[in-house]
C-alpha positions in Angstrom: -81.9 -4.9 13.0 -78.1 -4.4 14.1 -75.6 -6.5 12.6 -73.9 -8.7 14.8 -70.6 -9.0 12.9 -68.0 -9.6 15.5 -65.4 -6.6 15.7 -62.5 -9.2 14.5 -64.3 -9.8 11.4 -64.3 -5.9 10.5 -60.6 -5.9 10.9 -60.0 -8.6 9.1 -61.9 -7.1 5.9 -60.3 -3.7 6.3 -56.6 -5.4 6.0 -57.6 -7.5 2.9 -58.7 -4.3 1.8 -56.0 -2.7 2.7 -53.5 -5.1 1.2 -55.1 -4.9 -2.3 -53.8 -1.7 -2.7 -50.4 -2.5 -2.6 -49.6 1.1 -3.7 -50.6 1.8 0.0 -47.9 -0.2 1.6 -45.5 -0.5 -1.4 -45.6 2.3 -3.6 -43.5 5.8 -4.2 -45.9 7.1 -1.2 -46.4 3.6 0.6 -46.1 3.0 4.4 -42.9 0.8 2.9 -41.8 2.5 0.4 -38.3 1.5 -1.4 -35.5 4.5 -0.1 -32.6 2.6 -2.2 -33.1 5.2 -5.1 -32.8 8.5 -3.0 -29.0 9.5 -3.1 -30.5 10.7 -6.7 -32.3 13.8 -5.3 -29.7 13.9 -2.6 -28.7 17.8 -2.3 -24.7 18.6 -2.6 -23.8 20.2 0.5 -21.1 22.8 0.6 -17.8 21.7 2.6 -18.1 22.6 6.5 -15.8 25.5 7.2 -13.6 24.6 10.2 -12.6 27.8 12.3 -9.2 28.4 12.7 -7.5 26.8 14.8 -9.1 24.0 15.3 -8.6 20.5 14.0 -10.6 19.4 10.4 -9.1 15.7 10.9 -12.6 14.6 11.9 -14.0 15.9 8.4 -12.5 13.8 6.1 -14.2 11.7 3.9 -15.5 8.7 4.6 -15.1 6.8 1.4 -13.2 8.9 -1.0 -13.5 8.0 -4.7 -9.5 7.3 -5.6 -8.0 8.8 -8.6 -7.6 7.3 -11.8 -3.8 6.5 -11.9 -3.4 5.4 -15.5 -5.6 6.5 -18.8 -4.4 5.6 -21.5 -5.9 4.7 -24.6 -4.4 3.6 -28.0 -5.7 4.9 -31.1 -7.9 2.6 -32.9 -9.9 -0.4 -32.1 -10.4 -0.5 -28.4 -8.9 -3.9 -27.0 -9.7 -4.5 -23.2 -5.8 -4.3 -21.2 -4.0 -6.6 -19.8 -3.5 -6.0 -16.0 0.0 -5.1 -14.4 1.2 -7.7 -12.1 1.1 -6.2 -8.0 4.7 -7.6 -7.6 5.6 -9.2 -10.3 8.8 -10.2 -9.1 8.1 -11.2 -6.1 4.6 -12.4 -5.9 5.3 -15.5 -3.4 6.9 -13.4 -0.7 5.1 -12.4 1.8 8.0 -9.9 3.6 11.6 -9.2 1.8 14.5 -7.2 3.4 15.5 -4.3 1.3 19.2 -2.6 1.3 20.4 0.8 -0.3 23.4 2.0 0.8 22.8 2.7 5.3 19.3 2.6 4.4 17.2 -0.7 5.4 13.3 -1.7 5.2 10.8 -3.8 5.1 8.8 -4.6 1.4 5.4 -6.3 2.8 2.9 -7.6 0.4 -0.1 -6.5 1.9 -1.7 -2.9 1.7 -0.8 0.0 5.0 -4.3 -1.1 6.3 -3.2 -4.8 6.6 0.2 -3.7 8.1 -0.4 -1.5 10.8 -2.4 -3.7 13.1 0.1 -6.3 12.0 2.7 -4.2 14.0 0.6 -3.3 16.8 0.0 -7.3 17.4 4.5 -7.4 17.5 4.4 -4.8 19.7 2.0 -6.0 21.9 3.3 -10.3 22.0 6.7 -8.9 22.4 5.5 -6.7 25.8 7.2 -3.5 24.3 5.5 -0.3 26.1 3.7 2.0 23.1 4.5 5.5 23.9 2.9 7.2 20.7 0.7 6.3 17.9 0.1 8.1 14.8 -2.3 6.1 12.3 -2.9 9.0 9.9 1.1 9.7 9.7 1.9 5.1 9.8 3.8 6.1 12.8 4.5 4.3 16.4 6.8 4.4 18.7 7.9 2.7 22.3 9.1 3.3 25.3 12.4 3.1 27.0 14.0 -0.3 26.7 17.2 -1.7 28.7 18.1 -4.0 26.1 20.4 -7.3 26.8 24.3 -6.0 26.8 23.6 -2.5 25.8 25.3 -0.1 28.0 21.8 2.5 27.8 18.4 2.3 27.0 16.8 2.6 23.3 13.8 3.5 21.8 12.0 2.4 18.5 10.3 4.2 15.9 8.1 1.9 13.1 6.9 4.7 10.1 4.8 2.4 7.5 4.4 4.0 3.8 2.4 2.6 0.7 4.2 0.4 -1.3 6.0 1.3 -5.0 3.6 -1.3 -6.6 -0.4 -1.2 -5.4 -1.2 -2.9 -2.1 1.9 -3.1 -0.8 3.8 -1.3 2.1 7.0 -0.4 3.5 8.2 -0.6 6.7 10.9 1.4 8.1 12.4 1.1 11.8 14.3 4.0 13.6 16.5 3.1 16.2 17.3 6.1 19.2 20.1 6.0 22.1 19.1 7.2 25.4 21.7 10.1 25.1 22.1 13.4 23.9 18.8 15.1 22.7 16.1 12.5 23.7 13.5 15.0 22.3 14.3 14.8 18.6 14.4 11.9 16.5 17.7 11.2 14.8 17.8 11.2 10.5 19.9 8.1 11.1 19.8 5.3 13.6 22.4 5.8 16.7 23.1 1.8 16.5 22.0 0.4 13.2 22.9 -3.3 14.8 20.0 -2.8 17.3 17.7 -1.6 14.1 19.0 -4.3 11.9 17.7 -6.9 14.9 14.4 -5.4 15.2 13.4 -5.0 11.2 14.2 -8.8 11.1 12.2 -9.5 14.1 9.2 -7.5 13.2 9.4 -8.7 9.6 9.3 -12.2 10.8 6.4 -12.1 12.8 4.9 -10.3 10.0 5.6 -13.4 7.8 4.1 -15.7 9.8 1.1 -14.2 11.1 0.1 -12.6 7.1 -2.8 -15.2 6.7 -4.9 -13.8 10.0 -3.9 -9.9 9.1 -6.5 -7.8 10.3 -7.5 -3.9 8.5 -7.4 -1.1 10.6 -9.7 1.1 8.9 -7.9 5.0 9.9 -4.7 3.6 9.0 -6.3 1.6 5.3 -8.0 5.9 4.6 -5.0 7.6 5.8 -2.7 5.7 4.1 -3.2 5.1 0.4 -2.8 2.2 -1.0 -2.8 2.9 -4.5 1.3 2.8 -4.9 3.8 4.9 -6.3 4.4 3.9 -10.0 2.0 4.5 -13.0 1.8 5.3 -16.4 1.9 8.8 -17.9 1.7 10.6 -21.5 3.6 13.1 -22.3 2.3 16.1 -24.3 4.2 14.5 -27.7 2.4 11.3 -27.2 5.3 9.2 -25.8 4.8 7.3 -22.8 6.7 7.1 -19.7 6.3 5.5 -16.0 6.6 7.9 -13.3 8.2 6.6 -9.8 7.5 8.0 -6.9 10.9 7.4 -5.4 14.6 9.7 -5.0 16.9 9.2 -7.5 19.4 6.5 -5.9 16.4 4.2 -5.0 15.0 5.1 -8.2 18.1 4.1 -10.5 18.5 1.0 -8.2 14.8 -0.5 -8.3 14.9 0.1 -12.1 17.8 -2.0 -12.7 16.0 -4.8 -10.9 13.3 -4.5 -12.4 14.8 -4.7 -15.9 16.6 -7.7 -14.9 13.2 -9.1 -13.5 11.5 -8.4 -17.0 14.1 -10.7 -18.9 15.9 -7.7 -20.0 20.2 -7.9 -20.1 21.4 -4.8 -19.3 24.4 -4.0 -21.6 25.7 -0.9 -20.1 25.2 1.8 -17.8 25.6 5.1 -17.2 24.6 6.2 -13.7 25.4 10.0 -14.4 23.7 10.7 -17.3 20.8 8.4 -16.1 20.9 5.6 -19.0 20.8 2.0 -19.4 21.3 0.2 -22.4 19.5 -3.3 -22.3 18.6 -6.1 -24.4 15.6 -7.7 -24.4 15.3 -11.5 -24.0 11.7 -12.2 -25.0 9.7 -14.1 -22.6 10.2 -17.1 -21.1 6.9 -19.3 -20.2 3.4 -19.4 -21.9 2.2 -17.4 -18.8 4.2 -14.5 -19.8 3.2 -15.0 -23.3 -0.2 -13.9 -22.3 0.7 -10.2 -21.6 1.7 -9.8 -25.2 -0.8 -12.0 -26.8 -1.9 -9.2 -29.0 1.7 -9.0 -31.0 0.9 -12.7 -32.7 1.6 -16.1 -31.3 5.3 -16.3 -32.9 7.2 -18.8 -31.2 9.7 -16.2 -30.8 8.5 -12.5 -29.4 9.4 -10.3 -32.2 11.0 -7.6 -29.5 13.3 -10.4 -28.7 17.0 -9.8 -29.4 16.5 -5.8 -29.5 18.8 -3.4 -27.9 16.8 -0.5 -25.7 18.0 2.9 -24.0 16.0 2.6 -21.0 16.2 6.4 -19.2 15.7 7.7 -15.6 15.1 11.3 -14.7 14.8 13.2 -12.0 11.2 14.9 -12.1 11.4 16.4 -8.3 13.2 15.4 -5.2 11.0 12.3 -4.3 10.0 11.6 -8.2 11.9 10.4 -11.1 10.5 9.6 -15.1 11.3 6.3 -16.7 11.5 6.1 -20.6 11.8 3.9 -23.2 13.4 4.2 -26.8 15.1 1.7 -29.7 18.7 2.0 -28.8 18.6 2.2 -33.2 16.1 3.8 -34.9 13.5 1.4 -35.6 10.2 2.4 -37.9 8.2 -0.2 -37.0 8.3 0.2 -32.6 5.0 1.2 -32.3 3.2 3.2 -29.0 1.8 -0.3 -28.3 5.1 -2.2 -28.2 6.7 0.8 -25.9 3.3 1.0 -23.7 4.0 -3.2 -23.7 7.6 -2.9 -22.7 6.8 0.0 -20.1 4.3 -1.8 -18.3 6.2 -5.0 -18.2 9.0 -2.9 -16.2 6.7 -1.2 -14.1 5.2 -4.5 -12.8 8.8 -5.6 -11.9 9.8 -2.2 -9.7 9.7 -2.3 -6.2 
């Protein structure tokens, strides 16, 4: 006798039969099988050889793994650090106007990737033409301008660099007369009036616009964000901080950021690189926190003590920072210089 099973009924028995194997859906050889464990048994590939002469821009990586900036560990029981302020000094500004000498910029608390579509939103509410942009090298320039009362036309280069402290940037504005060698870029500014006007208009708009900043993801990987200042060991076990600035903006930031540490600085001798401070202790329980580990004295026990703070140069865009008892003292310990160091280094900018 044939069966008269309807064909629907056969199907539906060979999927519950089906789905009580769930290694046949599920499993290491399933239809579904789970692919989040297969970068394990993913092969290294050798790096792609570009020919010569031709560009390898479009071979960088993707999502390169940073280097370790500081690694230092003290001898004996490990105790989890205490994190370095970003700006320490100036945490609730979003822009600030920095001077040395004919030098001006920008300081912007928010990393290169925040910043340049930040400048390309000035350039484009303030209808200036953009003649060239670089995002790998921060740079952009406009066109010719025929600016109010200005007897010939000017030009504008913004060049944005990381930051001295992590996620921050610098801006820097270059200002070019529509005479002489139009090709080249000037060193300095032709008319530092017309720079002055534009850092403090760009830095402005920056200001209020920093709650909606966008990222702009070539400039955020060409860029790095990581800053210029860490902490080092030296071969003999001291530690230093190593800047990643000249030695005129070097000397000057470090005498802020002495100042900005509740540190007095005594003397000073430019020349031979050395400042003789006195430290103050700190001043609010909030500070107390970063040297919780000394003891919870009502007074810091650094308090009161005279330093030689140095600064050398290490290369022509690098300079060392150290840290000694201006008097012998047997009882300054690694910790208490590491402390001290990386209170500075929080303050430099």
């Amino acid at each position: 006798m044939r069966s008269t099973m309807p064909i629907r009924w056969l199907v539906a028995i060979g999927l519950v039969s089906s789905l009580s194997g769930c290694g046949y859906l599920f499993g290491d050889d399933g239809v579904f099988r789970d692919p989040s464990q297969d970068y394990k048994n993913s092969p290294e590939l050798e790096v792609i050889e570009v020919p010569a002469g031709k560009s390898s821009e479009a071979l960088q990586e993707i999502y390169p793994i940073p280097n370790i900036e500081e690694s230092l560990v003290l001898e004996g029981e490990f105790e989890v650090p205490r994190p370095t302020p970003l700006v320490a000094g100036a945490a609730d500004e979003v822009v600030r106007i920095q001077k040395l000498g004919d030098e001006t910029w920008a300081l912007v608390a928010m990393a290169p990737g925040q910043l340049w579509p930040q400048v390309r939103s000035f350039l484009s509410a303030a209808t200036l033409e953009v003649a060239r942009v670089d995002a790998r090298a921060g740079i952009m320039e406009t066109g010719w301008l025929e600016l109010d009362g200005a007897s010939m036309g000017s030009r504008f280069r913004y060049r944005i660099e990381r930051g001295v402290q992590r996620g921050t940037s610098e801006l820097h504005v270059l200002q070019m007369n529509q005479a002489g060698d139009v090709e080249n870029w000037p060193a300095r500014s032709d008319n530092f009036d017309q720079e002055s006007e534009m850092l403090r208009a760009v830095a402005q708009y920056i200001a209020n616009s920093a709650d909606t900043a966008p990222v702009s993801m070539i400039a955020d990987q060409a860029i790095s964000a990581s800053g210029r200042i860490s902490l080092q060991e030296a071969p003999d076990g001291r530690t230093y901080i190593q800047l990643g600035l000249p030695y005129n903006r070097g000397w000057a930031s470090l005498a802020r950021g002495l100042e900005d540490s509740n540190f007095e600085i005594v003397d000073r001798d430019r020349s031979a690189g050395e400042y003789y401070a006195r430290f103050l202790g700190l001043e609010s329980e909030e500070d107390d926190g970063w040297f919780s580990w000394w003891g919870g004295d009502d007074e810091h026990p650094l308090a009161g003590k005279e330093f030689l703070v140095t600064i050398k140069t290490a290369s022509e865009d690098s300079v060392v920072i150290g840290l000694s008892p201006r008097e012998p003292d047997p009882e300054f310990d690694k910790r208490q210089e590491q402390g001290l160091l990386s209170l500075i280094k929080g303050n430099i900018n």
